[in-house]
C-alpha positions in Angstrom: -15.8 -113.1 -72.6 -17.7 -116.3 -73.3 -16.2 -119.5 -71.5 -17.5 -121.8 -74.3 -13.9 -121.9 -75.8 -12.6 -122.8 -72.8 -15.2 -125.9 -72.5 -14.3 -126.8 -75.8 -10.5 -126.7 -74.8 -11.6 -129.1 -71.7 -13.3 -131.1 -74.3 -10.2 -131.7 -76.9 -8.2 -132.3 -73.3 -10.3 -135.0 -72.2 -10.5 -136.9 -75.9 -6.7 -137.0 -75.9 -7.1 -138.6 -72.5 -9.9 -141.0 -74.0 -7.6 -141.9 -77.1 -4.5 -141.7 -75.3 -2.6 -138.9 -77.6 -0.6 -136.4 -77.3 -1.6 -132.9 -78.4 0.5 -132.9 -81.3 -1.1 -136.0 -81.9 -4.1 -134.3 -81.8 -3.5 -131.6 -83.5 -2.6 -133.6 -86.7 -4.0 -132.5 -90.0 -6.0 -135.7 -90.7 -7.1 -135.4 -86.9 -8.9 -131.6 -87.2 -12.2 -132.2 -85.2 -12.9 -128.4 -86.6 -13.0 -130.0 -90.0 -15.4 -133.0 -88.6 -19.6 -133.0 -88.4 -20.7 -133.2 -85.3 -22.1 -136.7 -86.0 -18.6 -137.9 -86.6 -17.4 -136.1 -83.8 -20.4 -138.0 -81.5 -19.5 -141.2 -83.4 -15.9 -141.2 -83.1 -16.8 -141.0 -79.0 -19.0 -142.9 -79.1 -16.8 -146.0 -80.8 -14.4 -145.5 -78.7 -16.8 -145.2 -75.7 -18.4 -148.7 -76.6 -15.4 -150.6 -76.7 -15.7 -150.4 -72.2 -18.5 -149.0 -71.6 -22.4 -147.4 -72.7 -23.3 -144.7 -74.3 -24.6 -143.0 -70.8 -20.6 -142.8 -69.5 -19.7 -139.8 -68.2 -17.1 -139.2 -69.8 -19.1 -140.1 -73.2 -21.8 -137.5 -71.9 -18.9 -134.8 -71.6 -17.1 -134.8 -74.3 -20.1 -134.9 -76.9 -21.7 -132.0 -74.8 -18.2 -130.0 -74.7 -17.7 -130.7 -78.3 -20.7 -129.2 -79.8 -20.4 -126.3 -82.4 -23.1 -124.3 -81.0 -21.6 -122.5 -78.1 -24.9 -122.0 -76.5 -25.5 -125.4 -76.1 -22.1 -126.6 -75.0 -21.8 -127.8 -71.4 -20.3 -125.2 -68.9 -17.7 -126.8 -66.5 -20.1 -126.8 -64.0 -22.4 -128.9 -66.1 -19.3 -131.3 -66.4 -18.5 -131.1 -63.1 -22.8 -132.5 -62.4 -22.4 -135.0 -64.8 -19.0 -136.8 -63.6 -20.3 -136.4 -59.7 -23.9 -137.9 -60.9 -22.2 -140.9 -62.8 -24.2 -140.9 -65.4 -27.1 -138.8 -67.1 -28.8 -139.6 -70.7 -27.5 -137.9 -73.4 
């Protein structure tokens, strides 16, 4: 079994952190990042991102690499676990 559903599971975790919401917040039918293009999904990070920080954040690096459709090019947890110790990494 693959773990990229897991990683996107992290990755929905640590946007509610960002945003501050709970997962029924989340969850909310005009909230359905399975509904969303990925640039809106790297946009909508990335706005919220800019408002204390660059684009280079770690966090920011994360959650657009645990978010991506493409299971093969999603970030494994120990790719997550790199970025966040390394501080920051271009995206």
């Amino acid at each position: 079994m693959s773990s990229a559903a897991d990683n996107w599971a992290l990755g929905c975790l640590l946007l509610c952190l960002l945003f501050g919401l709970t997962l029924e917040e989340f969850a909310a039918p005009h909230f359905r990042l399975s509904s969303m293009e990925q640039k809106d999904i790297d946009d909508l990070i990335q706005s919220t991102i800019e408002k204390s920080s660059s684009e280079n954040h770690p966090l920011a690096v994360c959650l657009k690499k645990l978010l991506i459709r493409d299971h093969k090019e999603r970030f494994t947890a120990q790719q997550v676990l790199d970025t966040l110790d390394k501080g920051s990494v271009s995206v």
